[in-house]
N, C-alpha and C positions, 0 to 999 in steps of 0.2 A: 499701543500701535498694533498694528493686521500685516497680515502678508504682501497687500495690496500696498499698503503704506512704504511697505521696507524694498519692494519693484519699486515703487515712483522714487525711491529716492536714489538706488541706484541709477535710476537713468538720469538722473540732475547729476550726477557726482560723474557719472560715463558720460556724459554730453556737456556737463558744464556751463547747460544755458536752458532758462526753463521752456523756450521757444522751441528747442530741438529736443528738449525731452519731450514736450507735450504731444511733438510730433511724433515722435518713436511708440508715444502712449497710444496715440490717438484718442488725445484728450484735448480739452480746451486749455488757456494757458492757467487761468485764473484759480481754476480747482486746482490746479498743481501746485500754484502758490502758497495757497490757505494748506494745502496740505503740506506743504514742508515748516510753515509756521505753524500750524498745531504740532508737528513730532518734536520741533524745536524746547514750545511750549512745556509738553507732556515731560521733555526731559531736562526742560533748563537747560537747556546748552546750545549755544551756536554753534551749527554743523555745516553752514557753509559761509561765505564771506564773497562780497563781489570784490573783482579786481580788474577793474576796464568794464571790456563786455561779460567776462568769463566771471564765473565763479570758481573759488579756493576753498580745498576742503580742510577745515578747521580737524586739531587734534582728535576731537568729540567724533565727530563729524568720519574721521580714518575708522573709527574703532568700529561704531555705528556700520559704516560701509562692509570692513570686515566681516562681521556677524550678519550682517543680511545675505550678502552671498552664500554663507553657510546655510543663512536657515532657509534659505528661498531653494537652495541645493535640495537642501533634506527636504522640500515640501516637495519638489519634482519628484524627485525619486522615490517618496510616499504612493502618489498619485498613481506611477509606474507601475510600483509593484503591488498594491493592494487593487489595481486594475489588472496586474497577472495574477496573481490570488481567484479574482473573482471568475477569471474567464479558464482557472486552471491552468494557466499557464507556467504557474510556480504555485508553492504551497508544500503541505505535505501530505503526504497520502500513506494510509492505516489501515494495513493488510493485519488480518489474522489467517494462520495455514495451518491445516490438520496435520496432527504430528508424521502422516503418510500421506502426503500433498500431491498435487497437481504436477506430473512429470516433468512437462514443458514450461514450466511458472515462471525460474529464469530468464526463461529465453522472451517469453511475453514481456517480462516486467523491462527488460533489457531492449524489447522494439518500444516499448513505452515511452520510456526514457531519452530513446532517440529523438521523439516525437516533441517529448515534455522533456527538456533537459536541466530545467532549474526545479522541477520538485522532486522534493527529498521524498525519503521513506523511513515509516516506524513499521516492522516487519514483526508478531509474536508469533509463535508455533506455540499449538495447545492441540488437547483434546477437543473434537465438535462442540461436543456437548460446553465447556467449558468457556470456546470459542462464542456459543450465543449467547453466554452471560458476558462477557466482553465487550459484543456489539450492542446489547441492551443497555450497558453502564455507559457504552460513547466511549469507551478505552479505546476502539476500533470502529472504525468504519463501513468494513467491508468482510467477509473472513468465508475461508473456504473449506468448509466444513462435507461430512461426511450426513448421508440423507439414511434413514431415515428420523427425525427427529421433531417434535413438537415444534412449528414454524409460525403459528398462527401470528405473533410480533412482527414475521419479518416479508421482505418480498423476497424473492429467489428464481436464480437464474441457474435453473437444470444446467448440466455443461456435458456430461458424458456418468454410462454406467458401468460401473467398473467389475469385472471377473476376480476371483480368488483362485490362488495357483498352491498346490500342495507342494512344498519345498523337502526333498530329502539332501543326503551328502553324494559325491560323486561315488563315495567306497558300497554305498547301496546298489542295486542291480536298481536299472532304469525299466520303467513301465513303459511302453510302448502304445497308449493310450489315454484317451482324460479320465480319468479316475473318479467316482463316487465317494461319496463322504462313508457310503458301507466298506466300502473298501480300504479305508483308511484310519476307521474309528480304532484299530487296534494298535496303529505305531505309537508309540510314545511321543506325544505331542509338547512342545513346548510354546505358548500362545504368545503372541505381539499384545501391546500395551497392556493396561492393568482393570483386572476384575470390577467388572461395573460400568464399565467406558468402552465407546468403542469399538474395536476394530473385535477384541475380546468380545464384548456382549455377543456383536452379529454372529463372530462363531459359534457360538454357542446355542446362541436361539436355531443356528440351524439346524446343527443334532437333533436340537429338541423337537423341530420340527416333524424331525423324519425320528424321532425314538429311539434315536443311537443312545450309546453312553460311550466318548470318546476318551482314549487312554493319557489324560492329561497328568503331567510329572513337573510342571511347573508355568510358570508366566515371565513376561521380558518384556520390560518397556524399551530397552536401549536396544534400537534396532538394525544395531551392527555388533553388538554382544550377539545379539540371537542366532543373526548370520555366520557368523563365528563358530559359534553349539553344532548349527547344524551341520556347517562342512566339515566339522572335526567328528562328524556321527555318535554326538552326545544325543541327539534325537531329532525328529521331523517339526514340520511347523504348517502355518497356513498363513498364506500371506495375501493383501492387494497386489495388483500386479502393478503400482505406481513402483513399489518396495524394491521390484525384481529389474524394473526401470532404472531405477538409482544407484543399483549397485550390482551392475552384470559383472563385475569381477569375481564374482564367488564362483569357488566349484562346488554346487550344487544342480539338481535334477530340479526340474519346476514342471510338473505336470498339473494342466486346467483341469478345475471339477467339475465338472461334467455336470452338476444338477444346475437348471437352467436358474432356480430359485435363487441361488446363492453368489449375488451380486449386491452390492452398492451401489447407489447414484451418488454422484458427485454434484455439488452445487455451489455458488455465490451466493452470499446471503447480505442483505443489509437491513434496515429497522423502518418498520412500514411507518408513516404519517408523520417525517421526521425531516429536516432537508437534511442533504448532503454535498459536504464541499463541494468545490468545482472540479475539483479532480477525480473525487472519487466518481462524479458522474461521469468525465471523459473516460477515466479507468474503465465504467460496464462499460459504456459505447465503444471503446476500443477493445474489448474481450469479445464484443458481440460480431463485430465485422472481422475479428478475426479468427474467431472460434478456435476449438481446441482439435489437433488432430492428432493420428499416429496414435490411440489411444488401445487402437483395435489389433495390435500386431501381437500374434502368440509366441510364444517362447519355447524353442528347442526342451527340446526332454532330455 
């Protein structure tokens, strides 16, 4: 038996007469016929019975009725939703976020949702670098990584470029302007994430840039430990200013560094020549028309 089969027969068992099912079909009568005697056939069993004009539905024939409603149920509701699947309407969507993310992410992912309210989300926070092994593997779909890095696998969508704020504790006397990486190569530095990655490398490559040797005393990946260090003037730090975003509750001093060099771009990324779910394409189109803002506001000293 088919799908088609187990429809015609509910409408002979809901109508009771093959005349008015055929009509409900819009079918002729005769194929309705031969098709209740082939299911008949197929299962050995009488599943209906005449009585006058009406038909009576045999034992066989209730059980038969029962499971077709069920499975004719499950086929609508297949249909349904593997047509919201397709058009992104539901599904799931597979963010990857750099462990110092996109400020306003929430609040995106949150009008998103509004929009698309039946798809789920698989959210990892990682390293970039780690991030674009991830979207290569298809662990993730989409992941919002820290630039600059070998891209060549993937497409990417620039979003904004980010400054770096020198963080000391409030018990320090505050500078009264943006501050130089010369100016600050002396504080005892404690760096965000871990050597070789990151938010670390960028720092680093930027001394090196400019031939500093900065007075580093250790490294923190946990980046409310760090915050922590520094308000309690265990020592300074250098942060993105997504960091300072996230957690304006500290009493710390955030002074911008002044060298224009030393920024980040922030980008979307995903796997060139590859499709991607339905969602994850309504996700860029909806990052695109709604772009990211407030990214540019500087922070008290």
């Amino acid at each position: 038996m088919d799908i088609k089969q187990l429809r015609y027969f509910i409408a002979i068992v809901e109508e009771r007469k093959i005349s008015a099912a055929a009509k409900r079909l819009h079918i002729s009568q005769p194929p309705l016929s031969q098709q209740l005697k082939s299911m008949e056939e197929e299962l050995g069993s009488k599943l209906v019975e005449r009585s006058g004009k009406y038909f009576e539905v045999t034992e066989a024939g209730k059980t038969l009725y029962k499971y077709a409603l069920q499975m004719t149920q499950l086929m609508e509701e297949t249909k349904v939703e593997v047509k919201e699947v397709g058009a992104g309407v539901s599904g799931t969507l597979m963010i990857g976020v750099n462990t110092f993310s996109v400020t306003n992410l929430s609040k995106i992912i949150q009008q998103f949702q509004e929009k698309y309210p039946k798809v789920t989300y698989k959210i990892q926070q990682n390293e970039s670098s780690i991030l674009c092994r991830l979207v290569r593997d298809r662990a993730v779909e989409l992941a919002f990584i820290r630039l600059p890095l070998e891209l060549d696998d993937f497409s990417v969508l620039h979003l904004y470029t980010e400054p770096f704020y020198f963080i000391t504790s409030k018990k320090q006397k505050s500078i009264n302007h943006d501050v130089s990486l010369d100016e600050i190569q002396n504080y005892p530095l404690l760096l965000p994430s871990t050597e070789g990655l990151g938010v670390h490398y960028l720092i680093l490559e930027a001394f090196s840039r400019f031939q500093l040797h900065p007075h580093i005393i250790g490294e923190c990946s946990d980046i409310t430990l760090l915050l922590d260090l520094v308000s309690a003037n265990f020592s300074a730090s250098i942060v993105p200013e997504t960091v300072l975003k996230q957690h304006k509750e500290y009493p710390i001093h955030a002074h911008r560094i002044s060298d224009t060099k030393f920024s980040t771009p922030i980008g979307l990324i995903w796997l060139k020549n590859h499709s991607l779910s339905r969602a994850a394409q309504n996700f860029i189109e909806f990052f695109k028309e709604g772009g990211i803002s407030n990214h540019n506001t500087a922070f008290p000293k």
